[in-house]
C-alpha angles and dihedrals in degrees: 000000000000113000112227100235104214119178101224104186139161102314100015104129108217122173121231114256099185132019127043096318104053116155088015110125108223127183111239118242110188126350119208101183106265095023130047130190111232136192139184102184101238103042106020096032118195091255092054111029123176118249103234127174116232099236081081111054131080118217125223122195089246113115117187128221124244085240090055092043088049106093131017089241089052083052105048089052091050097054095046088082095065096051100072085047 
């Protein structure tokens, strides 16, 4: 089986595919290569992001800018358009 390579960088909205937030589309943070710290602004806040691996998460082609990652409420804003998708 060939593995889809997908940069997921700072920015990059991916949507949980596995834990309490499944379904659920978060802004990455910070990739480390196996792990990525995700947000979502109300529950994960940027001050306190939740540790997910990235075989379970599920990237868009959205990027998000550093002036919408820069406040829980910005994110938050950002991210409401994907809900309705």
């Amino acid at each position: 089986m060939r593995e889809l390579i997908v940069e997921i960088k700072r920015g990059t909205v991916v949507r949980s595919n596995a834990g309490h937030d499944k379904g659920l589309f978060l802004a990455v943070l910070e990739s480390d290569g196996r792990f990525a710290l995700t947000a979502d602004g109300k529950t994960r806040t940027i001050i306190s992001p939740k540790r997910k691996n990235l075989i379970h998460l599920s990237p868009t082609a959205a990027v998000l800018t550093e002036q919408e990652m820069e406040s829980d409420s910005s994110l938050r804003k950002a991210l409401r358009r994907f809900r309705a998708e």
